[in-house]
N, C-alpha and C positions, 0 to 999 in steps of 0.2 A: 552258685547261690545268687539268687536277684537280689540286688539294692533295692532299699525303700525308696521310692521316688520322693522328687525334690518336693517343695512347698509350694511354687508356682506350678507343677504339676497338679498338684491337689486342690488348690484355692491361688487365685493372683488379685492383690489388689488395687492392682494398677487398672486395667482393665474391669474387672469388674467386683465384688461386694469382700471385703476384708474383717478379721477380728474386733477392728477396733469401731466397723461402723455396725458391727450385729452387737455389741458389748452398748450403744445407746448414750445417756444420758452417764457420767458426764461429757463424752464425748462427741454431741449432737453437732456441734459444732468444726473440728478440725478430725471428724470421724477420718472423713474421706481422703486428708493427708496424711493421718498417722498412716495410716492403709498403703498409703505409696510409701513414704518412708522407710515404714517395716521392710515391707517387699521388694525394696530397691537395695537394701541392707542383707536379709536374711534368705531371698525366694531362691537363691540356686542351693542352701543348704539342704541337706537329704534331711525328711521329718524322721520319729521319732516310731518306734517301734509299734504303740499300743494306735497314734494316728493314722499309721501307714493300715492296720489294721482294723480303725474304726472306718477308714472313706473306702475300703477294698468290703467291708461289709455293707454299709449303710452309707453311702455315695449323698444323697438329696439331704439326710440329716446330720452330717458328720461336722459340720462347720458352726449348725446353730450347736451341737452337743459339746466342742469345744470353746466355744462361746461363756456359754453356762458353765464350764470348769473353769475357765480363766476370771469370771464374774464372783464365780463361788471366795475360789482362791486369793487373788488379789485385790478386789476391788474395792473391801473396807479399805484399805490400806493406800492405795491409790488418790480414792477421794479426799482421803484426810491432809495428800501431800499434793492434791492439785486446789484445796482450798487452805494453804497455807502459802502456797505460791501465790495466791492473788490476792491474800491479806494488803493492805492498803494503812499506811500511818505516815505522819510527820516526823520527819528529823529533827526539826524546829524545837517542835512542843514537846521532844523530849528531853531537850536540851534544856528547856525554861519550863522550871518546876511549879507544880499545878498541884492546888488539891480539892479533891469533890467530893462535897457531902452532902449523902442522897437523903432525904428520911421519906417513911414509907408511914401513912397511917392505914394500920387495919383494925376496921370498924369490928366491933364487938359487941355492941352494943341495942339491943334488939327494942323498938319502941313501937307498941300496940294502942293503935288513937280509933274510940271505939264513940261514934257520934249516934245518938238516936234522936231521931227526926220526931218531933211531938206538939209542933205548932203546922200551922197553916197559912198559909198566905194567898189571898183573892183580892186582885189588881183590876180594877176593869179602866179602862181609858177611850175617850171617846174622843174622836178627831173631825172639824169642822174647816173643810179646803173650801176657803174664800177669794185668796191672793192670785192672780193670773202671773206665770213668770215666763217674761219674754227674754231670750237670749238671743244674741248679736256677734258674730263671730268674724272678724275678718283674721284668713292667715296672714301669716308675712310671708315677703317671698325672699331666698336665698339662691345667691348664684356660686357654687361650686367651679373650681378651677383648679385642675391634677395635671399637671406637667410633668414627663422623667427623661431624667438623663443620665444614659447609658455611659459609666465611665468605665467600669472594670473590663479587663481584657481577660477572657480564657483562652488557656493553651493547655490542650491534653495530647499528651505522649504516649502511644501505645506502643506496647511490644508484645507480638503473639511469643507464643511458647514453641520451643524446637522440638524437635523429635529426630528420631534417625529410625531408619527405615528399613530391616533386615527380611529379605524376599527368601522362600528356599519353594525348590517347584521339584516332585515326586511324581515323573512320569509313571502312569501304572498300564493304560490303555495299551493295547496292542493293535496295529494297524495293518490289515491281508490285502494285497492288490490283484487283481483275478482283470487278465486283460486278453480278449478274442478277440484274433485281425479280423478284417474285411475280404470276401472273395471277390476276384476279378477275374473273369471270362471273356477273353481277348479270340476275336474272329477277323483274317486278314484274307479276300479276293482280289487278283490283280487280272486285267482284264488287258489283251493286246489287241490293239488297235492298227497301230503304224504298217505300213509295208516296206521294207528293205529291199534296194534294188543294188547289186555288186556287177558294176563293167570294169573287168581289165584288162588293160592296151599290154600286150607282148612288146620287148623288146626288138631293134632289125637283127637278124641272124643271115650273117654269109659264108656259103661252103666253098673251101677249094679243094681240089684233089692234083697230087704230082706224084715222081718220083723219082725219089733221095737215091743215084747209083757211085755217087762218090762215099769213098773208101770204105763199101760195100763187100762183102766178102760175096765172090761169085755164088748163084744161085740164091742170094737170099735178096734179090730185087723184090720189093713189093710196091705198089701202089700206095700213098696214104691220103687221107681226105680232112681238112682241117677248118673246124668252124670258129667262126669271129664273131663275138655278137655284139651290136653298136647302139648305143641307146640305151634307154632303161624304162621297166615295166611300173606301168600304171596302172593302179586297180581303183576305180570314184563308185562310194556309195550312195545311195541318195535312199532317203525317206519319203514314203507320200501315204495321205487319211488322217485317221483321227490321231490325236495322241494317248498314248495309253493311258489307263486309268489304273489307280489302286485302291481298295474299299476297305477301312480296318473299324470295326466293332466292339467295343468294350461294354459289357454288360457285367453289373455289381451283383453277385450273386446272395452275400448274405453282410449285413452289416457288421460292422465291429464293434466290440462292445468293452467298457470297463469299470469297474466294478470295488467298492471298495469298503471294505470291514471292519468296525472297532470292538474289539472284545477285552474284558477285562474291566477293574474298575475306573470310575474316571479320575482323572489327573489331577491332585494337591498341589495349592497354593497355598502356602502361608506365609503370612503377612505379621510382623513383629514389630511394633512401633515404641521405643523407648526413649522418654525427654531426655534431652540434652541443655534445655536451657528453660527457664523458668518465663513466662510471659510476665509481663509490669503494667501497670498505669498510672503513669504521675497527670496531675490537674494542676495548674500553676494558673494564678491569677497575677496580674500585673493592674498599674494603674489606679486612679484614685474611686474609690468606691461610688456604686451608683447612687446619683440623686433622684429624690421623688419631692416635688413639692405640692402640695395641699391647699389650695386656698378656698378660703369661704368671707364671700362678703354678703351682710342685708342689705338688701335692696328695701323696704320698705319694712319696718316694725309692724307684728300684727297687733290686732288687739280684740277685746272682750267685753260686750256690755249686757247689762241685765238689767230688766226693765220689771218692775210689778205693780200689777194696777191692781183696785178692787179693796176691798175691807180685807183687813187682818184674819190670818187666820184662826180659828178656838181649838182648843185641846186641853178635854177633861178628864184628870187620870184620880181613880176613887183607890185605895190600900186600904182591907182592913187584914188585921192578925189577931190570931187565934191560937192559944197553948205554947209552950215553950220546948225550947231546943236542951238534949244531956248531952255534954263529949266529956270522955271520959281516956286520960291518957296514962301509958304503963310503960315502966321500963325496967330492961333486965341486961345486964353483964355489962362490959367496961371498955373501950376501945383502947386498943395500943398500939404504940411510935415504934416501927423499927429503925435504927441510924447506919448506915452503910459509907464509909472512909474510904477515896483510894486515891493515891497519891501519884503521878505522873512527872518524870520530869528525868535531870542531868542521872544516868545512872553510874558510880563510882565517878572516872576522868574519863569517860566517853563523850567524845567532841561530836559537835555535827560533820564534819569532815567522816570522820571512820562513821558513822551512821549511812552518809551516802554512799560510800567506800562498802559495806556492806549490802547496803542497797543494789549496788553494780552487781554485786560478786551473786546475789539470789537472783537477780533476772536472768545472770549471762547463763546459769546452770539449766543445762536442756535433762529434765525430766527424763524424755523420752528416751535419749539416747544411755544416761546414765541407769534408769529403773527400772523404766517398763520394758524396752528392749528385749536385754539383755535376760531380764527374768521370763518373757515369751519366749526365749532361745534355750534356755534351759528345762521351759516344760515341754515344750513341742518339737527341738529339734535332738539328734544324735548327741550322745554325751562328751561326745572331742569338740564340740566344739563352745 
């Protein structure tokens, strides 16, 4: 029987797009590290029966479709405890009792102001420009003066992030070597030239002949003949003409050739890059804060003169009225105060001490490890674990 495959088989979020950055708002923010978290936590456990058989069906939608189950399922529930984590109050002011009284007026009270227009008014005004007016403007002038001085020192510390670096290579290729030598047609003519001439001197040769008749047995006298030879034989070669030749020909009859084959598929590399260490950036300032200083001095006050020559000017305005004005106002229902109380302050013998002391103990509490987790590993992975 196959196992389900793991969750990094299925989805990684390290690499690339994870539950908690398709799940959205509220997690727009630290999507992409819950993402690594989980999958640093959960990705080698085998998923879960009905997922191993939603991405073996529907591969391209099976992540948003888990998505939308995990959104469906916990996500009221989630929001309600990741805005209760960021809730924000004083220790202080709950220590020193406070009380606030709201009051609220709602109007009730409906009034109908009903005007009917039944006069008239006809204005006429007549205007006589006699006066000439001369104006006289001198600016002032100002001299600006901005000096800075650079005191703050920055020093930023960077630290890239580690990784480690798992290589694995899956030769698949297959490699044929097809190799044909070279012919060589060797042709060797040896050509004699020289003349060889052989003289040889004989040794001296001298014959004696006598006859040996002591202690002879009668009748068997004979003659004998006895050679000596003195010296010794000489044989002198001599060479005379050309000297010989020899002619050797090599002729390459067909080249050689080689030849080489890859069949099969090509060869896996994979590459596994998993942090080891988190990258930092600290920014540290030293020194006394930069100065800027601003100056403005007048150089000369401006000033402004008006001048008008000529007669005064006339202006005749004539108003008559005619018939009179009705308003006529109504009112109906009654406005009312609501009063709202609420008291703030020492609750029972709760000191500011244990308020901070509490304070500690809700930030140091990691949600993610303690809720959301562990609740993803119960809906999407195998039930042991």
């Amino acid at each position: 029987m196959t196992p389900n495959p793991k969750m990094n088989d299925c989805w990684n979020g390290i690499t690339g797009v994870g539950i908690f950055q398709k799940l959205g708002a509220p997690f727009n923010t630290v999507g992409k590290a819950a993402d690594i978290a989980y999958t640093a936590r959960s990705g080698q456990k085998y998923v879960a029966d009905w997922v191993a058989e939603l991405f073996s069906t529907a591969p391209d939608t099976a992540l948003e479709t888990i998505a939308e189950a995990v959104a469906s399922l916990y996500m009221p529930d989630w929001a309600k405890i990741l805005e209760a984590m960021s809730e924000e109050y004083n220790p202080i002011h709950n220590y020193d009792r406070t009380t606030t009284v709201t009051v609220t007026t709602v109007p009730g009270v409906t009034e109908t102001k009903t005007t009917q227009f039944g006069h008239s008014v006809e204005e006429e005004e007549n205007e006589q420009k006699n006066q000439i007016l001369t104006k006289e403007i001198t600016p002032a002038t100002i001299e600006v003066e901005e000096t800075m001085e650079k005191n703050l020192v920055e020093e930023v510390a960077e630290t890239v992030p580690g990784y480690s670096k798992d290589t694995s290579t899956k030769n698949n290729q297959v490699k044929t070597k097809e190799t044909t030598p070279a012919t060589l047609e060797v042709e060797e003519t040896a050509q004699k030239n020289q003349k060889e001439t052989v003289t040889e001197t004989p040794s001296n040769r001298t014959s004696t002949k006598s006859v040996m008749a002591y202690d002879a047995p009668a009748g068997t006298w004979s003659p004998q003949e006895q050679t000596v030879d003195s010296g010794s034989t000489a044989t002198a070669t001599e060479y005379s003409g050309n000297p010989d030749t020899t002619t050797r020909t090599e002729t390459v009859g067909a080249n050689g050739s080689e030849t080489e084959q890859y069949s099969g598929d090509a060869d896996e590399v994979n590459e596994v890059y998993t942090p080891t260490t988190d990258g930092s950036r600290t920014t540290t300032y030293s020194g006394q804060p930069d100065k800027k200083t601003h100056t403005e001095t007048v150089g000369t006050a401006g000033s402004e003169k008006e001048t008008y020559s000529g007669n005064p000017d006339n202006r005749t305005k004539t108003v008559s009225n005619a018939g009179q004005d009705t308003e006529t106002t109504s009112k109906t229902g009654s406005d009312t105060q609501e009063y709202e109380e609420q008291s703030s302050g020492n609750i029972g013998v709760t000191t500011t001490q244990q308020m901070l002391q509490a304070e500690l103990a809700l930030r140091s509490y990691n949600v993610f490890e303690r809720i959301f987790f562990p609740q993803l590993d119960e809906f999407l992975t195998l039930y042991f674990y």
